[in-house]
Every structure is written in structure tokens, then in C-alpha cells.
C-alpha positions as CSV (number, residue, x, y, z in Angstrom):
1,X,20.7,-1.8,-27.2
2,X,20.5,-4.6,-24.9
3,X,17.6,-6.0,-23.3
4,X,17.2,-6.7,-19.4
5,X,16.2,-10.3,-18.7
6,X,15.6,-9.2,-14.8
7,X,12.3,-10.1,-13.6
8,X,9.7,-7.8,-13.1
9,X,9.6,-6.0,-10.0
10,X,6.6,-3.8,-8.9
11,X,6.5,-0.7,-7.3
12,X,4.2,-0.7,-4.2
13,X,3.2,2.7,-2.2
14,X,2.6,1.4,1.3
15,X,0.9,4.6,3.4
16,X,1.3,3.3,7.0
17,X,-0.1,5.4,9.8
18,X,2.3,6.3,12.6
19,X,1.2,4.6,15.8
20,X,0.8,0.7,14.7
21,X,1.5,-0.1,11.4
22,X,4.9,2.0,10.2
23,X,6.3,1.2,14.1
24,X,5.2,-2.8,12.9
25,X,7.1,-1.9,9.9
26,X,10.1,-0.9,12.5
27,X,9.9,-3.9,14.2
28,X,10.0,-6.2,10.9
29,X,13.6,-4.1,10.2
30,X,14.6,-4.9,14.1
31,X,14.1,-8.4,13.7
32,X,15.3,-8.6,10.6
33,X,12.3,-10.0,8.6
34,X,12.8,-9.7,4.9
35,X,9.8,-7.5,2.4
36,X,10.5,-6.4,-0.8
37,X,12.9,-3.0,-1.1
38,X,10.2,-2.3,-3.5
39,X,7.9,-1.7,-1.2
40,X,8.3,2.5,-0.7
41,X,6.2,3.3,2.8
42,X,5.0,7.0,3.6
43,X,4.2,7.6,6.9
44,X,0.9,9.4,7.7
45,X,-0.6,10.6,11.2
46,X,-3.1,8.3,10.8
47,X,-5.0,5.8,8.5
48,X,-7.8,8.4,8.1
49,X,-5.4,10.8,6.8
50,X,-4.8,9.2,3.5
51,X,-7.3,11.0,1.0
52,X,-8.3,9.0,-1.4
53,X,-6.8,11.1,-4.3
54,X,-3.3,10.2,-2.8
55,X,-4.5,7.1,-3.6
56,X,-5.5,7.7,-7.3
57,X,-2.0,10.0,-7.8
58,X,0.0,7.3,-6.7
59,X,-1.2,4.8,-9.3
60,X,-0.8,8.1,-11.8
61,X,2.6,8.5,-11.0
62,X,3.9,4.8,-11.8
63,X,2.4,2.6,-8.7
64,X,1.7,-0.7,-9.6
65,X,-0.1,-1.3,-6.2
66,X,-1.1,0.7,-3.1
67,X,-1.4,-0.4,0.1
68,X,-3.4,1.2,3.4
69,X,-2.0,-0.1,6.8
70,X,-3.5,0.9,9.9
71,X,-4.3,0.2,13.5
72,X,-7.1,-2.3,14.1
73,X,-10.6,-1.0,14.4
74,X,-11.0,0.0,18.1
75,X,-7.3,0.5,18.7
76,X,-6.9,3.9,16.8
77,X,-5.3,6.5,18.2
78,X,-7.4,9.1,17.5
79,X,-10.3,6.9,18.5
80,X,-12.4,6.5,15.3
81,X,-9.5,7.0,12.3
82,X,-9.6,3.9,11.2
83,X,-13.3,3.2,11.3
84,X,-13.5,6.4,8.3
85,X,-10.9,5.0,6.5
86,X,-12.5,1.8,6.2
87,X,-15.9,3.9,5.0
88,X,-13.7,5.8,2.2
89,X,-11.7,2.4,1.2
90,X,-15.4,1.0,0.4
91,X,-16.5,4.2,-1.7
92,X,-12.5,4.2,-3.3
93,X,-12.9,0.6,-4.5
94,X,-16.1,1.3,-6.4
95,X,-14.8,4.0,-7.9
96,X,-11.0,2.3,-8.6
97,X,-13.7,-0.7,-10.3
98,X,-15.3,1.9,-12.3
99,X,-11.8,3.2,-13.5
100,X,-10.8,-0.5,-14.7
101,X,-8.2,-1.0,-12.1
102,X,-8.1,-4.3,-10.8
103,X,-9.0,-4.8,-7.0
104,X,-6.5,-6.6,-6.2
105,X,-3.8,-3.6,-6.9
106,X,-5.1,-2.0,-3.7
107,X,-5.3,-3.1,-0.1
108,X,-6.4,-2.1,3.5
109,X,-4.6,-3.7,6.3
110,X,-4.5,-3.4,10.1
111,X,-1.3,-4.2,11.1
112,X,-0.5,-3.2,14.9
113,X,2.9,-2.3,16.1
114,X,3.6,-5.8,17.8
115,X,3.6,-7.6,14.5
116,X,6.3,-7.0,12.7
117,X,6.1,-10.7,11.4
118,X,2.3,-10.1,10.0
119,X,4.0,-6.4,8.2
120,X,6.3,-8.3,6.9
121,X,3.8,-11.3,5.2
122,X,1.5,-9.0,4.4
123,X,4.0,-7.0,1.8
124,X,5.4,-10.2,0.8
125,X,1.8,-11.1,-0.1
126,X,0.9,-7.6,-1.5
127,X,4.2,-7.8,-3.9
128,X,3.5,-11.3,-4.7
129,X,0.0,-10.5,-6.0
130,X,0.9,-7.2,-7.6
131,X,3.5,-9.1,-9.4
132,X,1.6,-11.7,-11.1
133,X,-0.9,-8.9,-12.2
134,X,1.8,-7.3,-13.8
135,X,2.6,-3.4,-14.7
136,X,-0.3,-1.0,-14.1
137,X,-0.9,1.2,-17.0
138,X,-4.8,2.0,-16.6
139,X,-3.6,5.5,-14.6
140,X,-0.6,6.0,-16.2
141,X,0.6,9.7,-16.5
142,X,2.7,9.5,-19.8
143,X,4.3,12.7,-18.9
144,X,5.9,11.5,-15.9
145,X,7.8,8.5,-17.7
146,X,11.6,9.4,-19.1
């Protein structure tokens, strides 16, 4: 049995509503500005789509960190989205500190679809900090590992 000496690499669920943030993430792959391949995003209608619980799964199935990209507050396009997602993100950190999961495994971010540069730094950042937290376990769904 041999034992990998790669570095460890976490696994980051990036939920990134249509309009601004997953065409920012577009725009970061048009101008060829480099984020972790780690970094797995899922497209959503809109910030204020992302229940919570998808939140709280995705940390149960293996996510080291989460991260919520939207449009900027006043810039939605369904007017208000983002201003209830910021509401729920407030209530989901209290609960995510209750559950023992650090706060710095999960992030909000307004990214809008000019700034492909910013997508970009933020993951870099997101991955960066992740990392030196190291595997998530707190969540962990032992059934779902091989």
C-alpha cells in the first residue's frame, strides 16, 4: 500500500446564481484567469434559491467549504433575491456555529458578471482558507465515503 504525498486539496461547492456571478465565473474562463478545478459551481436561478439545507447537505456529502455568490444588493434580478439570501446566510451561520463548523468554511459573495478577475480571487481566496483549515469531518455522512 502506498501512501500519497500530494497536498491536500479541498473540495469547494460554489452555488452561483445565473445572472451575475456564474456569467462572472464565464468571464474568469474567457480571460483565462486561473481558480482551483476544485472548486465544483452549481448554477441556481438566483442567490435566494439556495435553501439553506443545500447548504448543510453539501458539507454532509464531503464539502470542505461552501460558497454563496450572487448579484450585489440592489442589482438582483428578481429585485430583492439577494437581500433574503443575505437574511438566511445570518440565521445559517448561527446555526452552522451551533453545529461546530467553523465560519470560515462558508461564504457569501456578490460577484457581478463584469468581474471575472474578483470570481476568480475570491475562489483563490475561498480555497486558500479552506485549505489551511483542513478536511471537514463535523457533517460527515460516513455512508457516503468508499
Amino acid at each position: 500500500m502506498s501512501i500519497s504525498k500530494e497536498p491536500y486539496r479541498p473540495l469547494i461547492v460554489a452555488f452561483c446564481c445565473n445572472w451575475c456571478s456564474y456569467a462572472g465565473a464565464d468571464l474568469a474562463g474567457n480571460n483565462r484567469l486561473a481558480y482551483p478545478a476544485d472548486v465544483k459551481i452549481i448554477r441556481v436561478p438566483c442567490s435566494c434559491r439556495v435553501n439553506p439545507t443545500f447548504i448543510l447537505r453539501a458539507f454532509q456529502r464531503g464539502a470542505d467549504g461552501v460558497i454563496l455568490c450572487g448579484c450585489h444588493p440592489g442589482d438582483c434580478h428578481y429585485t430583492s433575491g439577494n437581500y433574503y439570501t443575505r437574511r438566511r446566510m445570518a440565521l445559517l451561520f448561527s446555526m452552522l456555529d451551533y453545529l461546530g463548523i467553523e465560519r470560515e468554511r462558508t461564504r457569501v459573495e456578490w460577484v457581478s458578471a463584469a468581474e471575472g478577475a474578483k470570481f476568480a480571487a475570491t475562489m483563490n481566496d475561498f480555497c486558500e482558507t479552506v485549505a489551511s483549515l483542513g478536511e471537514n469531518k463535523r457533517l460527515e455522512d460516513l455512508r457516503c465515503k468508499k
